[in-house]
MARMAR-907337 format. One record per residue: residue number from 1; y, x, z negated of N, C-alpha, C, O in turn; chain. Coordinates in pm, whole numbers, padded with zeros to 5 digits. Example, Ala and Ser with C-alpha at 12.3 -4.5 7.8 and 13.67 -1.06 7.14 Angstrom:
2
 seq   n.yy   n.xx   n.zz  ca.yy  ca.xx  ca.zz   c.yy   c.xx   c.zz   o.yy   o.xx   o.zz mol
   1 -00569  01319 -00780 -00450  01230 -00780 -00330  01320 -00780 -00332  01424 -00846   A
   2 -00225  01285 -00708 -00106  01367 -00714  00003  01290 -00787  00114  01341 -00804   A
***
This chain:
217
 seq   n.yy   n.xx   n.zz  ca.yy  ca.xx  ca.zz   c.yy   c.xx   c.zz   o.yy   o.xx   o.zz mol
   1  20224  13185 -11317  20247  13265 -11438  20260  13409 -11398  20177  13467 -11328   A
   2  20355  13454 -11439  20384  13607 -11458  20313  13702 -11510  20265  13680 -11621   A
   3  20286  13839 -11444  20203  13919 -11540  20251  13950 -11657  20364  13903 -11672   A
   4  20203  14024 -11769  20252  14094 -11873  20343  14254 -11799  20314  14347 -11723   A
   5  20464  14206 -11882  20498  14352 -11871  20471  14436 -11928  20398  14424 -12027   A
   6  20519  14553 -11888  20458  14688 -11943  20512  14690 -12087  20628  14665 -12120   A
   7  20382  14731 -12188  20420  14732 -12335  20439  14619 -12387  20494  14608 -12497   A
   8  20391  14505 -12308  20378  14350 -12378  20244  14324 -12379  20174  14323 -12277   A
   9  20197  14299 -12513  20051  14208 -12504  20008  14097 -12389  20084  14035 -12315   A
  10  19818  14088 -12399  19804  14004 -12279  19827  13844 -12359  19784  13823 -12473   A
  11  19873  13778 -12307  19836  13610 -12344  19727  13621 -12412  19639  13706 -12397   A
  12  19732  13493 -12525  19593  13459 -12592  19531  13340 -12497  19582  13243 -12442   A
  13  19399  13392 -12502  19312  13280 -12475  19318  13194 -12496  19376  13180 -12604   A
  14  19276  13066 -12435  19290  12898 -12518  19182  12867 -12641  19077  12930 -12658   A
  15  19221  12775 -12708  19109  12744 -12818  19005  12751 -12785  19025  12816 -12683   A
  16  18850  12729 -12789  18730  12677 -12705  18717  12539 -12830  18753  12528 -12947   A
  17  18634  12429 -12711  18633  12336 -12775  18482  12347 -12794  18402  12393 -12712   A
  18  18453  12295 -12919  18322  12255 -12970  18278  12168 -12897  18354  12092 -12838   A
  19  18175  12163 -12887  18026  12087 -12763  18021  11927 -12903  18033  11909 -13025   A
  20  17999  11864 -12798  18073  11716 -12884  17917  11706 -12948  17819  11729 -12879   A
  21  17910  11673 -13069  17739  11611 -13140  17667  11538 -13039  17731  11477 -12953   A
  22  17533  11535 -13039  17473  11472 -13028  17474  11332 -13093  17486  11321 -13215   A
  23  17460  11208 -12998  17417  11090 -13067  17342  11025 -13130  17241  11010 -13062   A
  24  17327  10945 -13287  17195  10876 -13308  17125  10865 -13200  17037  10948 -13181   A
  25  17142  10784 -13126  17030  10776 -13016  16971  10868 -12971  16850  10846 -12973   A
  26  17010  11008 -12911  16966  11089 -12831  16867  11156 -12913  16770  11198 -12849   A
  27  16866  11186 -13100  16834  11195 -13183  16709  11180 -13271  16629  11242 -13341   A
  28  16748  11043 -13216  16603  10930 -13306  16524  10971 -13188  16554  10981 -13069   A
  29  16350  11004 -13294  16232  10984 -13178  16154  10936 -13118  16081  10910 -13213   A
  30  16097  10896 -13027  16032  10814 -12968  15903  10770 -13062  15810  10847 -13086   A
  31  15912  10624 -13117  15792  10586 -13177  15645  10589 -13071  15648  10542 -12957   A
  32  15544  10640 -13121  15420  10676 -12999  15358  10534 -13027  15362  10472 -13133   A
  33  15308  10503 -12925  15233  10362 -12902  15100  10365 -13011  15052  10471 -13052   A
  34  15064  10270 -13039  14938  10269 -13186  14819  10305 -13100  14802  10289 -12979   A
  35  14730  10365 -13209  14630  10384 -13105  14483  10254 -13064  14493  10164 -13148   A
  36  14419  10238 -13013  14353  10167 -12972  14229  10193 -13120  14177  10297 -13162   A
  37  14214  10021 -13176  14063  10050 -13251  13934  10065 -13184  13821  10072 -13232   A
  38  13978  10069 -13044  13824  10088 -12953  13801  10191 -12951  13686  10235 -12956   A
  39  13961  10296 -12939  13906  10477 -12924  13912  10525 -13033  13931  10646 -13030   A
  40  13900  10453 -13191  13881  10511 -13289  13752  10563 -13354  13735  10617 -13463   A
  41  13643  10525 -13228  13516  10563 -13244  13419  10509 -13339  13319  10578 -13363   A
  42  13437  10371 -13410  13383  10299 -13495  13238  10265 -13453  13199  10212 -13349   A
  43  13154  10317 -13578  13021  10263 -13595  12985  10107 -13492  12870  10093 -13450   A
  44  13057  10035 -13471  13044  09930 -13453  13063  09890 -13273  13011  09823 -13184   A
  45  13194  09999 -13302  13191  10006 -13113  13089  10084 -13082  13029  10030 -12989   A
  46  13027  10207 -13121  12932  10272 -13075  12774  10141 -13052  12688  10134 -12964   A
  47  12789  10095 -13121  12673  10064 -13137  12701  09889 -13017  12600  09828 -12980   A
  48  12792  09855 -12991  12846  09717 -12843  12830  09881 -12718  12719  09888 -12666   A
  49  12906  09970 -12686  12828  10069 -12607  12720  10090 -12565  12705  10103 -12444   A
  50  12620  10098 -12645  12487  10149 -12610  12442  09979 -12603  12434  09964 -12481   A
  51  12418  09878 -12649  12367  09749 -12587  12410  09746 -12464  12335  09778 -12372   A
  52  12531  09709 -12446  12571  09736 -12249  12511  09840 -12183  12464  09816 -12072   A
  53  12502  09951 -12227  12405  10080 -12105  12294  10036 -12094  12250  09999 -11985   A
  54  12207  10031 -12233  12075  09910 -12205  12034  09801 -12171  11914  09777 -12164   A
  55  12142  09702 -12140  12147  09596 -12076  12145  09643 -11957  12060  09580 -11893   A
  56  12197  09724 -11891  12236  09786 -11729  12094  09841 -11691  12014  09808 -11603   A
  57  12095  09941 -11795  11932  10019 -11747  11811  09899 -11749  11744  09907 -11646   A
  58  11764  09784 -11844  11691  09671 -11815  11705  09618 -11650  11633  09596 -11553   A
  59  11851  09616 -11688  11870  09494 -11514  11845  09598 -11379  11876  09545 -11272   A
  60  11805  09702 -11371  11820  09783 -11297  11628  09828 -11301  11557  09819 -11201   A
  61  11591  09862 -11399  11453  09887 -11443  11377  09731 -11319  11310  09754 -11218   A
  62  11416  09588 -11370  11412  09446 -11354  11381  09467 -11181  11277  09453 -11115   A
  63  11523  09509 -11141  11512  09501 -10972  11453  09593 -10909  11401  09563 -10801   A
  64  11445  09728 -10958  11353  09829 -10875  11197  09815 -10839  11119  09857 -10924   A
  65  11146  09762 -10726  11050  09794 -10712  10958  09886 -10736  10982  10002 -10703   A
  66  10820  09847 -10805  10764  10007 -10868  10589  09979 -10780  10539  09871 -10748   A
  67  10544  10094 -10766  10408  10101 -10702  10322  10095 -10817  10349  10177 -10904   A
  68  10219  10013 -10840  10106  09956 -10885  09972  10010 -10907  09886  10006 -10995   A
  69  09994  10076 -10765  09851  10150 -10720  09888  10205 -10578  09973  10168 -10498   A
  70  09725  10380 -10571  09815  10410 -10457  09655  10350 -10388  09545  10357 -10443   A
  71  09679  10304 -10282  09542  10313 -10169  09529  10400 -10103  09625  10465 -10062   A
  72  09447  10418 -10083  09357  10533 -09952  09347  10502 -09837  09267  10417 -09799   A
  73  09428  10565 -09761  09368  10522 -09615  09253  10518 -09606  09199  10589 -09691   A
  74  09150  10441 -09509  09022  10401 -09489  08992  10555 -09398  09085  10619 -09348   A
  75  08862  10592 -09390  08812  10687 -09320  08718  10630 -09241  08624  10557 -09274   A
  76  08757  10675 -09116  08699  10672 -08963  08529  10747 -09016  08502  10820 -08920   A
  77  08486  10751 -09054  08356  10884 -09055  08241  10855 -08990  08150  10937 -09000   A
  78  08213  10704 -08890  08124  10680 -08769  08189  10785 -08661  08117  10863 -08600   A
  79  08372  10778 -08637  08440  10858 -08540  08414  11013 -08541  08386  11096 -08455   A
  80  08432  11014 -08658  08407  11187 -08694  08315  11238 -08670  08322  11352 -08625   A
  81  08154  11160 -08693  08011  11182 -08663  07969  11206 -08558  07893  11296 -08522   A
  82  08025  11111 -08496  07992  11103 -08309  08082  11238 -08243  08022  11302 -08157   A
  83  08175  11269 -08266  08254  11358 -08242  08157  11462 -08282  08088  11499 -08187   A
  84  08124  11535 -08425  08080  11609 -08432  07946  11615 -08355  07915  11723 -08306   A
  85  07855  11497 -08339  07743  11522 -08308  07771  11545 -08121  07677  11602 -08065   A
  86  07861  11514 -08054  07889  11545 -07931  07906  11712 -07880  07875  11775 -07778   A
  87  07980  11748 -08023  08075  11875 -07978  07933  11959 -08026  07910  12042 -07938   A
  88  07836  11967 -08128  07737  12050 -08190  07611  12009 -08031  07555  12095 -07963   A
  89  07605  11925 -08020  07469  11836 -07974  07372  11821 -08051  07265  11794 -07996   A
  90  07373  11828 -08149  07264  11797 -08297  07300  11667 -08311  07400  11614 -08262   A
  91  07205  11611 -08387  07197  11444 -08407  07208  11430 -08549  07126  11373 -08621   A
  92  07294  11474 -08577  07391  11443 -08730  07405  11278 -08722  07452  11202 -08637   A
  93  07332  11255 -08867  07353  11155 -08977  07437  11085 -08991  07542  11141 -08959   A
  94  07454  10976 -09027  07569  10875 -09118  07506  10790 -09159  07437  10741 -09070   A
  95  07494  10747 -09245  07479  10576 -09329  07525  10444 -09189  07624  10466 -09121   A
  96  07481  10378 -09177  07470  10217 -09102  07461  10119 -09155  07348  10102 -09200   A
  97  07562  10000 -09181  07509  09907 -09219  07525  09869 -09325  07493  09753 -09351   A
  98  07602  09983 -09463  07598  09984 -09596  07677  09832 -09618  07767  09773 -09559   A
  99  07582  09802 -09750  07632  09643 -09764  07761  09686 -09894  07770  09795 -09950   A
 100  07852  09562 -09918  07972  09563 -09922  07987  09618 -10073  07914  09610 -10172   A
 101  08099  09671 -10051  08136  09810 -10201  08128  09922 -10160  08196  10002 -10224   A
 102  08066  09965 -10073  08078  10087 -10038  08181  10172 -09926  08157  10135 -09812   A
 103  08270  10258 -09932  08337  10303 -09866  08368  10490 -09889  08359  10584 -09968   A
 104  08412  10443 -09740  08386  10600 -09689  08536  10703 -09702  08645  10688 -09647   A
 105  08491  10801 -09790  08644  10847 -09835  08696  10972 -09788  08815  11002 -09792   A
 106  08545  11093 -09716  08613  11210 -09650  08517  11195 -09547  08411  11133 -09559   A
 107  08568  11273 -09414  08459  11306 -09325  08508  11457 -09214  08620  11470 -09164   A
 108  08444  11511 -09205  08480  11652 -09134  08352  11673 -09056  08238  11629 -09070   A
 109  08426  11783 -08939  08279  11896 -08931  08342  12013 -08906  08399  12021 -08798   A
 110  08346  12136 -09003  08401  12250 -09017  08338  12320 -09075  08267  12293 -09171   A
 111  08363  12467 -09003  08276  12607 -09090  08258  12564 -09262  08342  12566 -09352   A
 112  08157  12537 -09263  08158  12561 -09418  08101  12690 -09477  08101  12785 -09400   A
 113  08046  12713 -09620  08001  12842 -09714  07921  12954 -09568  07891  12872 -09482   A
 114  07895  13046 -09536  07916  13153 -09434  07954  13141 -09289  07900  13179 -09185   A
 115  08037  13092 -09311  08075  12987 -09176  07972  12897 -09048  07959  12890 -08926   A
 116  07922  12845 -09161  07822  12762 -09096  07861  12627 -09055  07889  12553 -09150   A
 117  07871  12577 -08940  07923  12445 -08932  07869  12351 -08959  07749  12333 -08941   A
 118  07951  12267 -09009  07891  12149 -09128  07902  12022 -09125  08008  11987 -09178   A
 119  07824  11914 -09075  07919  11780 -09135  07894  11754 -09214  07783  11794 -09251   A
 120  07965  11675 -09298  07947  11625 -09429  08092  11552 -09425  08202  11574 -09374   A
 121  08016  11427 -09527  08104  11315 -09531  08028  11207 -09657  07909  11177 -09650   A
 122  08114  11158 -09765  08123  11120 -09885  08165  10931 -09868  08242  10878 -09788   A
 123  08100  10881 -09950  08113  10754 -09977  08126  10706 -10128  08029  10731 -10199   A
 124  08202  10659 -10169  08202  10602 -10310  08088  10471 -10288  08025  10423 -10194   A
 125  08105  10448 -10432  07932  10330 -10405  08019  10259 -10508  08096  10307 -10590   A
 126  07975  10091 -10473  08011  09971 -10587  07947  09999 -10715  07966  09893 -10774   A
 127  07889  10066 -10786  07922  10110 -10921  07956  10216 -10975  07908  10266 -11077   A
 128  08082  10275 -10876  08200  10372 -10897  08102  10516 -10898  08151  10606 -10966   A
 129  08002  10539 -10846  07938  10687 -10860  07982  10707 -10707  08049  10614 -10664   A
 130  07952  10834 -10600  07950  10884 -10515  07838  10981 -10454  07786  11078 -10508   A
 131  07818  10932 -10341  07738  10954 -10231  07736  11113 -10087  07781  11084 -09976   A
 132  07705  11201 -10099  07773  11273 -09936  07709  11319 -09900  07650  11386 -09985   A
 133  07659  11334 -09768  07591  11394 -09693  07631  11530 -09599  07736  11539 -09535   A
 134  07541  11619 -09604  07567  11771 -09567  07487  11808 -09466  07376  11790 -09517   A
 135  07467  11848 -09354  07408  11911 -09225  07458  12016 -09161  07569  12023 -09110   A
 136  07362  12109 -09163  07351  12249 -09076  07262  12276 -08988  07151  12248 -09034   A
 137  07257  12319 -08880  07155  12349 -08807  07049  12441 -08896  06928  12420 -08902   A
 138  07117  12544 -08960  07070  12654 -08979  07087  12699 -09135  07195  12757 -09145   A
 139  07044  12696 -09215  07094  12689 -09351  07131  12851 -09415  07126  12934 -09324   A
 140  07165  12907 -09545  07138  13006 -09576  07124  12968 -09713  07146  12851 -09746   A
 141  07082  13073 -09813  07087  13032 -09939  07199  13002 -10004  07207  12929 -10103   A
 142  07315  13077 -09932  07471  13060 -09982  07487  12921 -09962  07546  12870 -10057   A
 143  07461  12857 -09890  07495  12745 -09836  07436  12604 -09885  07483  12491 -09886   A
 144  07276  12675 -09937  07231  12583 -09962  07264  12536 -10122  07244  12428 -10176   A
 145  07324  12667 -10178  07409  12657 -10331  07489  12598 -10334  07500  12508 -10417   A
 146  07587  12627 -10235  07713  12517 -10230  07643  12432 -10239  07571  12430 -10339   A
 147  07627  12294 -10113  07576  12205 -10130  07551  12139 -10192  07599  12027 -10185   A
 148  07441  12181 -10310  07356  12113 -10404  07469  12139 -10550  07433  12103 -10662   A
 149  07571  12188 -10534  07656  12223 -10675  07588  12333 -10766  07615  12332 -10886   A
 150  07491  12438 -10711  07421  12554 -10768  07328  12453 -10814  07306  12479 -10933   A
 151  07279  12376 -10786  07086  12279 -10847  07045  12366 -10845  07078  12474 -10794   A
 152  06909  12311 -10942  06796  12390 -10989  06700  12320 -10932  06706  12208 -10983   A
 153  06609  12325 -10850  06444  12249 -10788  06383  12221 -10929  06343  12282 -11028   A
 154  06402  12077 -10875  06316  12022 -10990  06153  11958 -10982  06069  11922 -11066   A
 155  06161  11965 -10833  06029  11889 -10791  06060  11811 -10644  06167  11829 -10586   A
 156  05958  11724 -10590  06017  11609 -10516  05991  11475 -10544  05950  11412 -10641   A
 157  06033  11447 -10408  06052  11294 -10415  06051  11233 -10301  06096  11289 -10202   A
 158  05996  11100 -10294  05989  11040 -10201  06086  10928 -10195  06078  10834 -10274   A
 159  06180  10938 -10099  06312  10811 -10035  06318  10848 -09939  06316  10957 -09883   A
 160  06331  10676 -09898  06353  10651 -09738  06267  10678 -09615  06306  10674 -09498   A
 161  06105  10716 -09674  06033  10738 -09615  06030  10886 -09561  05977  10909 -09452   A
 162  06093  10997 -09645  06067  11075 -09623  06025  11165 -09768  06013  11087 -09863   A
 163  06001  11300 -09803  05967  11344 -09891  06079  11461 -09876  06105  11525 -09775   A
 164  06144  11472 -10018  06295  11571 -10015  06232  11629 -10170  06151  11596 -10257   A
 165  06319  11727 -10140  06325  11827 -10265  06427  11831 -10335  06537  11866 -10294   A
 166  06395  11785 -10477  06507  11727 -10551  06592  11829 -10623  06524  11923 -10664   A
 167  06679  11835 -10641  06765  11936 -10736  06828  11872 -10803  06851  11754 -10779   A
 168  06895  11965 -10952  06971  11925 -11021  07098  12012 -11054  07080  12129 -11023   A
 169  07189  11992 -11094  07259  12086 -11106  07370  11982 -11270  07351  11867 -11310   A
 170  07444  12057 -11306  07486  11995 -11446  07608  11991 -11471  07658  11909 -11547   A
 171  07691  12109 -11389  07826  12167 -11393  07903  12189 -11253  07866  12276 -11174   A
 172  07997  12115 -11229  08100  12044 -11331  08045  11912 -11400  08052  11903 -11522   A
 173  07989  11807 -11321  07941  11712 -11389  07801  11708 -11343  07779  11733 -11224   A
 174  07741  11689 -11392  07603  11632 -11346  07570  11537 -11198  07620  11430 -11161   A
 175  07481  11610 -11143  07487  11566 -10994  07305  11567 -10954  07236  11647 -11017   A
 176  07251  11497 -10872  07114  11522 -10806  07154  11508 -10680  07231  11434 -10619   A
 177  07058  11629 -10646  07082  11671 -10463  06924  11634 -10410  06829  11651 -10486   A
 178  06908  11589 -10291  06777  11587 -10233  06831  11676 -10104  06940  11673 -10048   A
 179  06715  11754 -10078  06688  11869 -09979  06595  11781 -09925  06516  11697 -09968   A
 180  06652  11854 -09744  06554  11823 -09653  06538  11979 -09561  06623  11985 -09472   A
 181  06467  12074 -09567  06442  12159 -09494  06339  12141 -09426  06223  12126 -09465   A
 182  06399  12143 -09280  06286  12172 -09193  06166  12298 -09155  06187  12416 -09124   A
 183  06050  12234 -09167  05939  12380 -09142  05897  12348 -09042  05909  12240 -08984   A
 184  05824  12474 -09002  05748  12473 -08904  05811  12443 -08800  05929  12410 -08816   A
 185  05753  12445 -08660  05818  12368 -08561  05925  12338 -08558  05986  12376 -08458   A
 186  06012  12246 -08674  06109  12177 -08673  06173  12263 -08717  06288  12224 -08694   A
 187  06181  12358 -08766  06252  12442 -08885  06390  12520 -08770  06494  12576 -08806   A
 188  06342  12495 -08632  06395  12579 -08527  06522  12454 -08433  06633  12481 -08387   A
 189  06448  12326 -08432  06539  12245 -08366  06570  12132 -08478  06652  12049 -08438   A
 190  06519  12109 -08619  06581  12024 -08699  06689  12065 -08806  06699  12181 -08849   A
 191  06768  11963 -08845  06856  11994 -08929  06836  12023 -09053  06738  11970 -09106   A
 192  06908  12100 -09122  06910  12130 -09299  07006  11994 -09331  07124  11971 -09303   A
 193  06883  11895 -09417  06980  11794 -09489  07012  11788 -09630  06924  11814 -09712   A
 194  07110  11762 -09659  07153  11790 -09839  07217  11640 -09843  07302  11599 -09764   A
 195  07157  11566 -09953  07214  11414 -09993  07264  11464 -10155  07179  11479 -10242   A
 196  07412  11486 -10184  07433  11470 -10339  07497  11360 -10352  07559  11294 -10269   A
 197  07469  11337 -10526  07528  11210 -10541  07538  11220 -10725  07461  11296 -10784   A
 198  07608  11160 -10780  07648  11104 -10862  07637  10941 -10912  07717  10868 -10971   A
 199  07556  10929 -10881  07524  10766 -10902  07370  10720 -10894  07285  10790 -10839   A
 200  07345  10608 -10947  07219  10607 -10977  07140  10608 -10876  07190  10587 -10765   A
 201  06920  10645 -10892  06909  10640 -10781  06895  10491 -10672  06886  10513 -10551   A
 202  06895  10340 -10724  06862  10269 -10654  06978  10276 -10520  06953  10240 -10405   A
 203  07150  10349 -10584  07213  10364 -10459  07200  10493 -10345  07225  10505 -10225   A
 204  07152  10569 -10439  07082  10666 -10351  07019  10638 -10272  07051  10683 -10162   A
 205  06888  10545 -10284  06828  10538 -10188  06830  10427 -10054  06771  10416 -09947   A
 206  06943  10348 -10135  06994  10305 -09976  07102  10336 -09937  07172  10263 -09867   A
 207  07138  10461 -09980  07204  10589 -09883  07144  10613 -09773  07188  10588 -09660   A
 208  07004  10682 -09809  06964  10719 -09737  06826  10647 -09638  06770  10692 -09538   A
 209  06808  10546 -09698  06776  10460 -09569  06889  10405 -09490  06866  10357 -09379   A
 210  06987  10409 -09528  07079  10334 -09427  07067  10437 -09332  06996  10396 -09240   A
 211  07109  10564 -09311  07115  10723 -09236  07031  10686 -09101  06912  10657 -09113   A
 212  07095  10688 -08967  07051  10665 -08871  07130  10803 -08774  07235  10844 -08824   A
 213  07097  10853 -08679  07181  10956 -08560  07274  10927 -08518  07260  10812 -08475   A
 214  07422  10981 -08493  07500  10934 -08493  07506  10905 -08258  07442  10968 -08174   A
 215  07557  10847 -08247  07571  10830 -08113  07658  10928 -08023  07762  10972 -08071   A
 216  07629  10956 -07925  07705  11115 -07858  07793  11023 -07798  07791  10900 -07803   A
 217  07878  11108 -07736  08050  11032 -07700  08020  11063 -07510  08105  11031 -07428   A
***
Protein backbone atom coordinates (compact mmCIF):
# COMPACT_ATOMS: atom_id res chain seq x y z
CA UNK A 1 0.00 0.00 0.00
CA UNK A 2 0.94 3.45 -0.92
CA UNK A 3 1.41 6.35 1.33
CA UNK A 4 -1.10 9.19 1.44
CA UNK A 5 -0.32 11.94 -0.69
CA UNK A 6 0.23 15.24 0.19
CA UNK A 7 -3.23 16.95 1.07
CA UNK A 8 -4.97 13.49 1.08
CA UNK A 9 -6.44 12.11 4.29
CA UNK A 10 -4.91 9.08 6.22
CA UNK A 11 -6.94 5.69 5.51
CA UNK A 12 -9.63 4.78 8.01
CA UNK A 13 -9.00 2.30 10.44
CA UNK A 14 -10.74 -1.13 10.25
CA UNK A 15 -13.97 -1.80 12.20
CA UNK A 16 -12.90 -3.38 15.73
CA UNK A 17 -14.71 -6.45 16.35
CA UNK A 18 -16.61 -7.01 19.55
CA UNK A 19 -15.10 -9.72 22.03
CA UNK A 20 -17.58 -12.66 21.27
CA UNK A 21 -20.11 -13.26 24.74
CA UNK A 22 -19.39 -15.34 27.07
CA UNK A 23 -21.09 -18.83 27.21
CA UNK A 24 -23.95 -20.32 29.42
CA UNK A 25 -21.47 -22.50 30.59
CA UNK A 26 -18.59 -20.33 31.39
CA UNK A 27 -21.40 -18.35 33.22
CA UNK A 28 -23.35 -20.73 35.33
CA UNK A 29 -21.71 -21.23 38.90
CA UNK A 30 -20.23 -23.83 40.43
CA UNK A 31 -22.84 -25.59 42.77
CA UNK A 32 -20.61 -25.93 46.34
CA UNK A 33 -20.71 -29.46 47.69
CA UNK A 34 -23.49 -29.79 50.82
CA UNK A 35 -22.12 -29.47 53.91
CA UNK A 36 -21.48 -32.35 56.23
CA UNK A 37 -24.30 -32.92 59.26
CA UNK A 38 -21.23 -33.96 61.33
CA UNK A 39 -19.63 -30.33 60.95
CA UNK A 40 -22.90 -28.79 61.65
CA UNK A 41 -22.05 -29.02 65.26
CA UNK A 42 -25.24 -30.80 66.55
CA UNK A 43 -26.06 -31.35 70.19
CA UNK A 44 -25.94 -34.88 69.40
CA UNK A 45 -22.60 -35.13 67.65
CA UNK A 46 -21.13 -33.18 70.48
CA UNK A 47 -22.28 -35.29 72.86
CA UNK A 48 -20.89 -39.25 70.41
CA UNK A 49 -17.42 -36.83 70.73
CA UNK A 50 -16.94 -36.60 74.19
CA UNK A 51 -18.08 -40.56 74.87
CA UNK A 52 -15.11 -41.54 72.46
CA UNK A 53 -12.43 -39.10 74.33
CA UNK A 54 -13.75 -40.83 77.50
CA UNK A 55 -13.71 -44.08 76.27
CA UNK A 56 -9.87 -43.37 75.22
CA UNK A 57 -9.00 -41.61 78.52
CA UNK A 58 -10.71 -44.97 80.56
CA UNK A 59 -8.66 -47.37 78.24
CA UNK A 60 -5.58 -45.52 78.83
CA UNK A 61 -6.32 -44.61 82.74
CA UNK A 62 -7.04 -49.07 82.51
CA UNK A 63 -3.35 -49.71 81.15
CA UNK A 64 -1.17 -47.25 83.00
CA UNK A 65 0.42 -48.60 85.76
CA UNK A 66 -0.08 -46.52 89.01
CA UNK A 67 2.03 -46.77 92.44
CA UNK A 68 0.01 -47.94 95.45
CA UNK A 69 2.41 -47.09 98.02
CA UNK A 70 5.82 -45.64 98.38
CA UNK A 71 8.33 -47.94 100.62
CA UNK A 72 11.26 -46.93 102.46
CA UNK A 73 14.35 -48.18 101.95
CA UNK A 74 15.32 -50.25 105.07
CA UNK A 75 18.06 -48.51 107.29
CA UNK A 76 21.40 -50.05 107.98
CA UNK A 77 21.52 -48.28 111.71
CA UNK A 78 23.62 -51.51 113.43
CA UNK A 79 26.18 -50.17 110.26
CA UNK A 80 25.94 -46.65 111.15
CA UNK A 81 26.47 -47.40 115.02
CA UNK A 82 29.50 -49.38 114.71
CA UNK A 83 30.86 -46.85 112.35
CA UNK A 84 30.10 -44.13 114.58
CA UNK A 85 31.17 -45.88 117.66
CA UNK A 86 34.66 -46.74 115.81
CA UNK A 87 35.28 -43.24 114.42
CA UNK A 88 34.15 -41.39 118.20
CA UNK A 89 35.58 -44.53 120.34
CA UNK A 90 32.56 -44.09 122.69
CA UNK A 91 30.33 -47.08 123.06
CA UNK A 92 27.18 -45.69 121.52
CA UNK A 93 23.88 -47.56 121.84
CA UNK A 94 21.42 -49.35 119.54
CA UNK A 95 18.46 -51.53 120.31
CA UNK A 96 19.29 -55.64 119.72
CA UNK A 97 17.07 -58.06 119.10
CA UNK A 98 13.77 -55.91 118.74
CA UNK A 99 10.97 -58.44 118.20
CA UNK A 100 8.98 -58.13 114.93
CA UNK A 101 7.16 -54.63 113.92
CA UNK A 102 9.71 -52.71 114.64
CA UNK A 103 11.91 -50.91 112.14
CA UNK A 104 14.59 -48.69 111.81
CA UNK A 105 13.93 -45.51 109.73
CA UNK A 106 16.97 -42.83 110.25
CA UNK A 107 20.45 -43.29 111.51
CA UNK A 108 23.44 -40.71 111.50
CA UNK A 109 26.35 -39.45 113.53
CA UNK A 110 26.72 -35.69 112.85
CA UNK A 111 27.40 -32.33 114.59
CA UNK A 112 24.26 -31.80 116.07
CA UNK A 113 22.61 -28.42 118.30
CA UNK A 114 26.38 -26.63 119.18
CA UNK A 115 28.09 -28.81 117.12
CA UNK A 116 28.20 -31.56 119.26
CA UNK A 117 28.53 -34.91 117.70
CA UNK A 118 25.66 -37.02 117.89
CA UNK A 119 24.27 -40.37 117.17
CA UNK A 120 20.96 -40.75 117.06
CA UNK A 121 18.80 -43.03 115.26
CA UNK A 122 14.79 -43.59 115.25
CA UNK A 123 12.63 -46.69 115.02
CA UNK A 124 8.93 -46.81 114.34
CA UNK A 125 7.25 -49.41 116.79
CA UNK A 126 4.21 -51.99 115.79
CA UNK A 127 1.66 -49.69 117.22
CA UNK A 128 2.63 -46.93 114.77
CA UNK A 129 4.28 -44.53 117.68
CA UNK A 130 8.18 -43.88 117.40
CA UNK A 131 11.23 -44.53 119.24
CA UNK A 132 15.09 -42.53 118.94
CA UNK A 133 17.91 -42.53 120.60
CA UNK A 134 20.44 -39.50 121.14
CA UNK A 135 24.23 -39.62 122.48
CA UNK A 136 26.86 -37.09 123.27
CA UNK A 137 29.85 -37.39 125.01
CA UNK A 138 29.39 -34.10 126.41
CA UNK A 139 26.04 -32.46 126.64
CA UNK A 140 25.04 -28.68 126.84
CA UNK A 141 21.79 -27.26 127.79
CA UNK A 142 21.23 -26.27 124.09
CA UNK A 143 21.45 -29.65 123.31
CA UNK A 144 19.88 -31.13 125.87
CA UNK A 145 16.58 -28.90 124.62
CA UNK A 146 16.83 -30.09 121.34
CA UNK A 147 16.74 -33.53 122.21
CA UNK A 148 14.00 -33.77 124.59
CA UNK A 149 11.67 -31.36 122.07
CA UNK A 150 12.14 -28.33 124.88
CA UNK A 151 10.64 -31.11 127.95
CA UNK A 152 9.91 -30.05 131.11
CA UNK A 153 11.51 -32.57 134.18
CA UNK A 154 8.90 -34.18 135.41
CA UNK A 155 10.47 -36.53 137.85
CA UNK A 156 12.04 -40.09 137.33
CA UNK A 157 11.83 -43.30 136.49
CA UNK A 158 12.96 -46.49 136.56
CA UNK A 159 13.48 -48.68 132.91
CA UNK A 160 15.65 -51.13 131.98
CA UNK A 161 17.31 -51.23 135.10
CA UNK A 162 18.42 -48.03 135.17
CA UNK A 163 16.95 -44.77 136.79
CA UNK A 164 16.38 -41.74 133.96
CA UNK A 165 14.96 -38.46 134.25
CA UNK A 166 11.81 -38.13 132.67
CA UNK A 167 10.66 -35.16 130.59
CA UNK A 168 7.83 -33.98 128.87
CA UNK A 169 7.42 -31.75 126.32
CA UNK A 170 3.78 -31.08 124.36
CA UNK A 171 4.67 -29.15 121.16
CA UNK A 172 4.63 -30.10 118.24
CA UNK A 173 3.01 -33.20 119.48
CA UNK A 174 3.35 -34.61 122.66
CA UNK A 175 6.46 -36.61 123.32
CA UNK A 176 8.30 -38.23 126.74
CA UNK A 177 12.05 -38.08 126.84
CA UNK A 178 14.10 -40.11 129.48
CA UNK A 179 17.53 -38.51 130.40
CA UNK A 180 20.49 -40.26 131.29
CA UNK A 181 23.24 -37.86 132.61
CA UNK A 182 26.19 -39.01 133.82
CA UNK A 183 27.65 -37.79 137.42
CA UNK A 184 30.32 -38.03 139.14
CA UNK A 185 33.09 -40.08 137.94
CA UNK A 186 31.18 -41.03 134.97
CA UNK A 187 30.06 -37.63 134.12
CA UNK A 188 33.78 -37.37 132.45
CA UNK A 189 34.00 -40.80 130.45
CA UNK A 190 30.08 -41.64 130.16
CA UNK A 191 27.65 -40.71 127.68
CA UNK A 192 24.65 -38.10 127.73
CA UNK A 193 21.64 -40.45 126.86
CA UNK A 194 18.25 -39.02 125.56
CA UNK A 195 15.43 -41.87 124.69
CA UNK A 196 12.26 -39.83 122.99
CA UNK A 197 9.39 -41.40 121.97
CA UNK A 198 5.94 -41.10 121.04
CA UNK A 199 4.44 -44.29 121.90
CA UNK A 200 3.37 -45.96 124.81
CA UNK A 201 5.53 -46.80 127.68
CA UNK A 202 5.41 -50.75 127.56
CA UNK A 203 7.34 -50.00 123.98
CA UNK A 204 9.51 -47.78 125.51
CA UNK A 205 10.74 -49.91 127.67
CA UNK A 206 11.77 -52.55 125.52
CA UNK A 207 13.52 -49.92 123.68
CA UNK A 208 15.50 -49.58 126.04
CA UNK A 209 16.26 -52.84 127.39
CA UNK A 210 16.94 -54.04 124.09
CA UNK A 211 20.08 -51.03 123.98
CA UNK A 212 23.32 -52.92 124.11
CA UNK A 213 27.17 -51.10 122.82
CA UNK A 214 27.50 -51.05 119.56
CA UNK A 215 30.62 -53.22 118.31
CA UNK A 216 33.94 -51.25 117.03
CA UNK A 217 34.88 -52.05 113.35
Amino acid sequence: MSSPGPGQPPPASPPSVPDAPESPETLAPVAAAPASRYSMGSSGNMVRSLLVILGMVAVLVAIVPRTTGITQPPVDAASVVADAATQAGLPFAAPVGLPSGWKATNARYAASTDGLPTWQGGWSTPQGGYVAIRQTKTSSPAWLQAATGEGKPTGQVQVGGRTWARYQATSPQPRTSLVDLPSGAAATTGLVTVITATAPDDEVATFVTALQPAPTR
